[in-house]
C-alpha positions in Angstrom: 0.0 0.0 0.0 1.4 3.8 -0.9 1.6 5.7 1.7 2.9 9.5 1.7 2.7 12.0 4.5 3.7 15.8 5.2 6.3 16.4 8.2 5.0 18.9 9.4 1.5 18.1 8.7 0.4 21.7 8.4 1.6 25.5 7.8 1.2 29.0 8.8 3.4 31.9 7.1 2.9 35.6 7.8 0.2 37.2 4.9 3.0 39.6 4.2 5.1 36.4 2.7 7.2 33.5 4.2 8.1 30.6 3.4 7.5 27.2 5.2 9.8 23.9 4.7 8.2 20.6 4.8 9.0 17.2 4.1 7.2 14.5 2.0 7.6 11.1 3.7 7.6 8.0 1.6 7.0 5.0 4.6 5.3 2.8 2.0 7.8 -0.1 -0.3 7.0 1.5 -3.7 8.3 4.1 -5.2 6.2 7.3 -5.2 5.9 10.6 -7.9 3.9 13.1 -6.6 2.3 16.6 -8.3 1.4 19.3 -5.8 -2.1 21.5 -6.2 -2.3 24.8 -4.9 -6.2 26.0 -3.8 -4.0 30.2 -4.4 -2.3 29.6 -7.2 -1.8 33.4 -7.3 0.1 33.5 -3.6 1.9 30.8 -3.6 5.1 29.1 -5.0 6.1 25.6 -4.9 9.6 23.9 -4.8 9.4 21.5 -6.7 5.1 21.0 -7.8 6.1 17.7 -9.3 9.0 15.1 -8.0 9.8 11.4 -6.8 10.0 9.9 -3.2 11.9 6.6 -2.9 10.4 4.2 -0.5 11.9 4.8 3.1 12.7 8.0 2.0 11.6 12.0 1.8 11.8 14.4 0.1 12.0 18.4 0.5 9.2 20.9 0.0 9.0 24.4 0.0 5.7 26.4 0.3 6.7 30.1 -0.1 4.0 32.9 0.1 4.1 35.9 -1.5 2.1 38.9 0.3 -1.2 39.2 0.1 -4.3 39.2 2.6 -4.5 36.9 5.0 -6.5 33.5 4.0 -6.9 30.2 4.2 -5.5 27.8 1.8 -4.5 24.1 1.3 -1.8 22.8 -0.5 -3.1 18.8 -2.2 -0.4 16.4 -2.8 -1.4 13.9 -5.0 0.9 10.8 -5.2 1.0 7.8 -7.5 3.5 4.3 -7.5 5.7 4.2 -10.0 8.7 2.2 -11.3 11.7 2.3 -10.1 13.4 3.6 -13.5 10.5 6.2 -14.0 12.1 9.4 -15.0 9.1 11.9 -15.8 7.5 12.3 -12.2 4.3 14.5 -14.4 3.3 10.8 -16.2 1.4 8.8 -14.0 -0.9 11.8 -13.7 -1.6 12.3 -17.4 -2.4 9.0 -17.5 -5.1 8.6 -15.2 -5.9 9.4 -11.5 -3.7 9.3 -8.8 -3.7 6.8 -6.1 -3.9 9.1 -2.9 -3.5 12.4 -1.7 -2.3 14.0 1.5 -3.7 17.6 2.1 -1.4 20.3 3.7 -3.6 23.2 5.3 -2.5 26.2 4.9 -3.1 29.0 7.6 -1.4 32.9 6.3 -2.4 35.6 9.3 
């Protein structure tokens, strides 16, 4: 079974623009791609939107706000298995639905 999760789980940057680190955590046996949706696509920035996660492994994420008013948001990570020679992490979601998703609430204030 895939399993991703956010470390931390959630986020809260300043409405006048921050940035907050996160880190995608792969605890399933398969490798993972994952494509990141924004619910402000206007506010905020993502490093990287699209990527891999070996299993047992993590990888970074950075969620950087740009200034704004203050709002609620959600950042959706959709994740997918793939092989473990896969090379285009954007694939497996042009092809069909993803497998899960993990949902990183965002608060700005």
């Amino acid at each position: 079974m895939a399993a991703l999760a956010a470390d931390p789980p959630a986020a809260a940057v300043p409405a006048a623009g921050g940035t907050s680190t996160h880190q995608l955590v792969n605890s399933g046996a398969s490798r993972l791609a994952f494509k990141i949706k924004s619910s402000n696509n206007a506010q905020y920035r993502l490093k990287p939107a699209f990527g891999f996660v070996e299993p047992g492994a993590s990888a970074p994420l950075e969620i950087t706000r740009l200034a704004g008013p203050p709002k609620e948001d959600k950042m959706v990570v959709q994740f997918a298995e793939v092989a473990p020679d896969a090379t285009d992490a954007q694939a497996p979601f042009k092809a069909g639905p993803a497998a899960g998703e993990v949902v990183i609430p965002v608060s700005a204030t």
